[in-house]
C-alpha positions as CSV (number, residue, x, y, z in Angstrom):
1,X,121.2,-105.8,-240.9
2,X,123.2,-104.3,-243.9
3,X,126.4,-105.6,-242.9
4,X,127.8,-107.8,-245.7
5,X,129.8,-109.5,-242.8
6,X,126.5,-110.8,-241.4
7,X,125.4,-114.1,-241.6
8,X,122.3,-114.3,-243.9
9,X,120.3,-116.9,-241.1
10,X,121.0,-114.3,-238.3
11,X,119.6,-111.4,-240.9
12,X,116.5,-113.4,-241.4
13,X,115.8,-114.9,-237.4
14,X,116.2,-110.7,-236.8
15,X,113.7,-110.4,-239.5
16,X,111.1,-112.9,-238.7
17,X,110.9,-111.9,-234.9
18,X,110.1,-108.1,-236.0
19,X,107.5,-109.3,-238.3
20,X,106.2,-112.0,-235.1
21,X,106.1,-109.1,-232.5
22,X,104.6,-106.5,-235.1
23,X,101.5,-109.1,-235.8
24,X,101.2,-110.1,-232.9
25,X,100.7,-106.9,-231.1
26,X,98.6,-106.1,-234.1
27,X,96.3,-109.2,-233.0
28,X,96.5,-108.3,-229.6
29,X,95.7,-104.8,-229.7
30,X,92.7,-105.9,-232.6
31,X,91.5,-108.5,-229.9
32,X,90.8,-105.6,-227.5
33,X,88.9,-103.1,-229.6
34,X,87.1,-105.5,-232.1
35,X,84.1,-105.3,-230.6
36,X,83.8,-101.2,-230.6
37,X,81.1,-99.6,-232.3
38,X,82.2,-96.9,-234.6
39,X,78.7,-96.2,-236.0
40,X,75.1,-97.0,-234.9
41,X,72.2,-96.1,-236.3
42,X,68.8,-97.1,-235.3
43,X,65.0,-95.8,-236.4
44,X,62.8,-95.6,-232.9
45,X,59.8,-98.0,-233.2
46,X,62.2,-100.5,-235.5
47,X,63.2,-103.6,-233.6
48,X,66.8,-103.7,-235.9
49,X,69.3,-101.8,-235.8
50,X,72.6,-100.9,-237.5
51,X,76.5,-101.3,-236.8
52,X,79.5,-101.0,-238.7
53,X,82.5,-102.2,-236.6
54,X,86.6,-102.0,-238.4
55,X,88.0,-105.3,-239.3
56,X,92.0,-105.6,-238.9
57,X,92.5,-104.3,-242.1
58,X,90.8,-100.8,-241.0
59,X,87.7,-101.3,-243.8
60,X,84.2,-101.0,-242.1
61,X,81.9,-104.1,-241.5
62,X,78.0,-103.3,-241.7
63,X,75.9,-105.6,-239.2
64,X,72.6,-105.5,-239.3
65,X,71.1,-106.7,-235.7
66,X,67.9,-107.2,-233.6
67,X,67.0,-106.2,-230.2
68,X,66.0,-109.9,-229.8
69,X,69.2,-111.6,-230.2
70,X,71.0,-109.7,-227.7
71,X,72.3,-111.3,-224.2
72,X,74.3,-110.0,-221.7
73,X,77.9,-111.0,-222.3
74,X,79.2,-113.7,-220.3
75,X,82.9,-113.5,-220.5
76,X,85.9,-111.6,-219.0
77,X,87.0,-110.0,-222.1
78,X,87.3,-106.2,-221.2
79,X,85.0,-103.7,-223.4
80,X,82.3,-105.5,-224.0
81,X,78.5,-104.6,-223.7
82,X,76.2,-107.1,-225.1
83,X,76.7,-110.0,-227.1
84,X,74.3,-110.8,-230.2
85,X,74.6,-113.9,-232.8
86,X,77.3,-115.0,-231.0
87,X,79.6,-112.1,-231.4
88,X,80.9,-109.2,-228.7
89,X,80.0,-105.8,-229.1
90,X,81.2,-102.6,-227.1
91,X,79.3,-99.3,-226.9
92,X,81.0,-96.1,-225.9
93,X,77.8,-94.9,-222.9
94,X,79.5,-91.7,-222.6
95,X,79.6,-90.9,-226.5
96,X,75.8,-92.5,-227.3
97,X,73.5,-90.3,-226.5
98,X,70.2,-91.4,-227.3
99,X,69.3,-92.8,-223.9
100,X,66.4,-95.1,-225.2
101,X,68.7,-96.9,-227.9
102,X,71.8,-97.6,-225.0
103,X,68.9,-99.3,-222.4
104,X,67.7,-101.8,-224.7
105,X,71.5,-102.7,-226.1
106,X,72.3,-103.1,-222.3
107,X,70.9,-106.3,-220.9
108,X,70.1,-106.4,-217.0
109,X,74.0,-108.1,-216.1
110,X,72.9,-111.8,-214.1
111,X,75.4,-113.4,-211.8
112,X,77.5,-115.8,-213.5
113,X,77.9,-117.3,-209.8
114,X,75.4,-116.9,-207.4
115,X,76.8,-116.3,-203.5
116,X,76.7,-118.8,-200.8
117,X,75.8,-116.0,-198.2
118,X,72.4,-115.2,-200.2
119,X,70.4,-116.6,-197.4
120,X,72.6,-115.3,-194.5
C-alpha cells in the first residue's frame, strides 16, 4: 500500500474492501447482541421497568418499559427473550437473579406452528 509503484485505483479498491469487511462485521456482530440487557432495574409492585441497552457506538440507551407491552418473540433471531414496542430484547437468566422480575419478562413461548399429530 506504500509502494509509489502502485497504482492509486488498486490502493483505494484495497482500501474500500477493508473498510466494507470492517463495517460489516461490525453490523453483523451489532445485529447479534443489540438486543442484550446490560442493566435492569425494576421496583417490585411497579408495572415499568428500566433498561439501558449499547447502541453501535458503545453509548448506553435508557428504555423505559411496561410489563404490558411485552410478547413472546416471534422470530428466529438467536438471543432474544421478549419483545416489547416492537423491539427485541435478550436477558442473561443465569446473570438475573431476582426470580420474580425474569418470570414476568418471560412470556409463556406459543407455537408459531401447531402439529398435525395433535390429535393422534
Amino acid at each position: 500500500m506504500t509502494s509509489p509503484d502502485t497504482n492509486v485505483i488498486l490502493k483505494g479498491a484495497v482500501a474500500s474492501s477493508v473498510i466494507f469487511f470492517s463495517a460489516s462485521t461490525t453490523a453483523a456482530l451489532h445485529w447479534f447482541v443489540s438486543p442484550y440487557i446490560h442493566k435492569l432495574k425494576w421496583q417490585p409492585g411497579s408495572d415499568t421497568f428500566e433498561v439501558e441497552m449499547m447502541s453501535w457506538l458503545a453509548t448506553y440507551i435508557p428504555r423505559t418499559l411496561k410489563f404490558s407491552d411485552i410478547r413472546p418473540p416471534q422470530t428466529n433471531r438467536p438471543f432474544v427473550t421478549f419483545k416489547a414496542n416492537d423491539s427485541f430484547y435478550f436477558v442473561d437468566t443465569e446473570h438475573c437473579h431476582n426470580k420474580a422480575l425474569l418470570a414476568r419478562l418471560t412470556p409463556p413461548k406459543t407455537p408459531l406452528h401447531e402439529s398435525a399429530f395433535k390429535n393422534l
